[in-house]
C-alpha positions as CSV (number, residue, x, y, z in Angstrom):
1,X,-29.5,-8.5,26.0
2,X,-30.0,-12.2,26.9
3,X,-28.3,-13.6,29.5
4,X,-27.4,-16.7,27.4
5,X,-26.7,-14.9,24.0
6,X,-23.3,-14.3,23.1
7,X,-22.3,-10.9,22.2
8,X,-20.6,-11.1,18.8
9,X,-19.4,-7.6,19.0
10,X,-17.0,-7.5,21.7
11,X,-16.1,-11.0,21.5
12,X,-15.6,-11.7,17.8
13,X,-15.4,-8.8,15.6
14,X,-13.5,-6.2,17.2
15,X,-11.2,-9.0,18.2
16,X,-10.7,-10.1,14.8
17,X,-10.6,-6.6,13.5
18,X,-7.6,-6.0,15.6
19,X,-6.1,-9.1,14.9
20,X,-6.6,-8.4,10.7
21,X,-5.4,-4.7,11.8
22,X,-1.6,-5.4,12.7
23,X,-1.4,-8.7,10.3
24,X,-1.4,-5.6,7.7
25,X,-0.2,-3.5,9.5
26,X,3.5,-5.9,9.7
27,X,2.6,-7.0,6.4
28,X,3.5,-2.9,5.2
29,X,6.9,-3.2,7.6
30,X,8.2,-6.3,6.6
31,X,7.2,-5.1,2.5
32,X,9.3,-2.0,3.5
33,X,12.5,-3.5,5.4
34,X,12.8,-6.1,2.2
35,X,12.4,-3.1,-0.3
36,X,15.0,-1.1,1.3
37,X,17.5,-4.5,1.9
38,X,17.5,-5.6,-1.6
39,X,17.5,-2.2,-3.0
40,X,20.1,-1.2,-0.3
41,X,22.3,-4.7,-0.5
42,X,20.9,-6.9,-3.5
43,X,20.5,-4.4,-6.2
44,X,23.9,-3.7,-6.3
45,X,25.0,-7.1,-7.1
46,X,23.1,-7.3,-9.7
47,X,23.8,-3.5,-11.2
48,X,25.1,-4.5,-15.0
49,X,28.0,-2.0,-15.8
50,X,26.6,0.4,-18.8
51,X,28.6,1.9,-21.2
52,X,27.7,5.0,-23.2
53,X,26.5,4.0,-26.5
54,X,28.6,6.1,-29.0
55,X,26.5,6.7,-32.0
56,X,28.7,6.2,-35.2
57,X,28.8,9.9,-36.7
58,X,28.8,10.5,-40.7
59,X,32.6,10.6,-41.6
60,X,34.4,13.6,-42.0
61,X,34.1,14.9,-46.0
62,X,37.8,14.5,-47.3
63,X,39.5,16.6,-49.7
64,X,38.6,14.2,-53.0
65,X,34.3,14.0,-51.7
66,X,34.2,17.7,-51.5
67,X,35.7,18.4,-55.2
């Protein structure tokens, strides 16, 4: 290789793979640590007390219906 040419290998792209390597890589932790803090802390909050829908059943047959 030329004395004067740069090599773009070693000083740019494994570099900047690195670099684009643990942006993602903290990227997936910080995604994680806020999943499990609002699941963990937030969710709750916001949790909407649910009631069992009773479904209205046929009334019972009385004595004059069944005759």
């Amino acid at each position: 290789m030329p004395i004067g040419q740069p090599d773009y290998v070693n000083q740019l792209l494994i570099p900047l793979g690195a670099d684009l390597l643990l942006f993602i890589l903290k990227g997936v932790v910080v995604l994680l640590l806020a999943g499990f803090f609002v699941k963990k802390y937030v969710a709750p909050l916001f949790k909407k007390e649910t009631k069992a829908v009773e479904e209205p059943s046929a009334p019972a047959a009385t004595s004059e219906q069944q005759s």
